[in-house]
N, C-alpha and C positions, 0 to 999 in steps of 0.2 A: 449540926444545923438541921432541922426541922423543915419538910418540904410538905406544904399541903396534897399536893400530887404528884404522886409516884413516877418516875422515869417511863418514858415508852419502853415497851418491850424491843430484846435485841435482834431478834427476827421479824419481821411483817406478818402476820396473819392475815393478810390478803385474800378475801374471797372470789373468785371467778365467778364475776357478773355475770347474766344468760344476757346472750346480746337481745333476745326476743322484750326481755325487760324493760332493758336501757331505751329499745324502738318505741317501744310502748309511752315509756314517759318522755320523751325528745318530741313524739308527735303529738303528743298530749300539750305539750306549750310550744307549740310549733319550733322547733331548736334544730329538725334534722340539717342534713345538708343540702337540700332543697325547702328550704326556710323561707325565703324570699319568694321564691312561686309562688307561691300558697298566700293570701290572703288571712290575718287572724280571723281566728271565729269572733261573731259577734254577739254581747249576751243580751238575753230578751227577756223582760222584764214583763210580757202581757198579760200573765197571768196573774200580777200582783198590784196591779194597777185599772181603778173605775175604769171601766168603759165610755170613754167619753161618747154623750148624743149628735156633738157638733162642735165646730171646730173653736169657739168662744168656751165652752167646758173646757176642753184639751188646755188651751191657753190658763185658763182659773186653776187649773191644777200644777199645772207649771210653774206657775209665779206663787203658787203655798209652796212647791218642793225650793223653790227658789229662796225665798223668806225662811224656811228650814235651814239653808243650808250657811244663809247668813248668818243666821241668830248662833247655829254651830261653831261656824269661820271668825265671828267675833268673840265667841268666850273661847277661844283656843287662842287669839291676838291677846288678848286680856292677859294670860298667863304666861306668856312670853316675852322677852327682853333682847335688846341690840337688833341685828338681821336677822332674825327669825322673828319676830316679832313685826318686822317692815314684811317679810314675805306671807305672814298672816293678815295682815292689812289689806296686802296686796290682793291677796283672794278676797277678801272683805268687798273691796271696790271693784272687782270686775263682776260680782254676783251683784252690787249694787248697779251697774250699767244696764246690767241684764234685767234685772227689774223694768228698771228705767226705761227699754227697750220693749218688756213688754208692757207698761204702764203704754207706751204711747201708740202698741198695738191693740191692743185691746178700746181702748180712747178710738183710735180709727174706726174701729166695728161697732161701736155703740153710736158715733155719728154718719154713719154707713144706714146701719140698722132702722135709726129716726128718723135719717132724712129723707 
């Protein structure tokens, strides 16, 4: 009989991790044993994003990444079938909410704005 992959070796070749290492990458995704102290770091995206002038820009840029991420979240529902496909849906309608929500903030600051 024919095996694509050969048998583990009969010994371990086991290497002795430096523990300075293992620290290194454990606090690198927050994993030590003081894990829960610690707050995750947060990632900041400012330098890759317009500088909004006022807070109605901020909002118009929002609701494009928004609209992006629908138009994403429905062709990946598209290609999908059973509950995976209801769980792509489902991201579908809560980015539709969010629109929604800022549709009717944005609507506030414009009758803000005029009146």
């Amino acid at each position: 009989m024919f095996k694509p992959t050969p048998n583990p070796p009969v010994t371990p070749s086991v290497e002795i991790i430096d523990p300075r290492i293992a620290d290194r990458a454990l606090s690198h995704y927050n994993l030590g044993p003081d894990a829960g102290s610690k707050a995750a770091p947060k990632t900041v995206l400012h330098g890759h994003l317009p500088d909004p002038r006022n807070q109605e820009d901020a909002l118009v840029n929002v609701y494009s990444i928004l609209q992006s991420a629908a138009a994403t979240a429905y062709e990946h529902a598209d290609n999908q079938t059973g509950s995976n496909r209801k769980v792509a849906m489902g991201v579908v309608h809560l980015i539709e909410l969010a629109q929604l929500r800022m549709d009717s903030v944005l609507d506030g600051q414009a009758a803000g704005a005029s009146g």
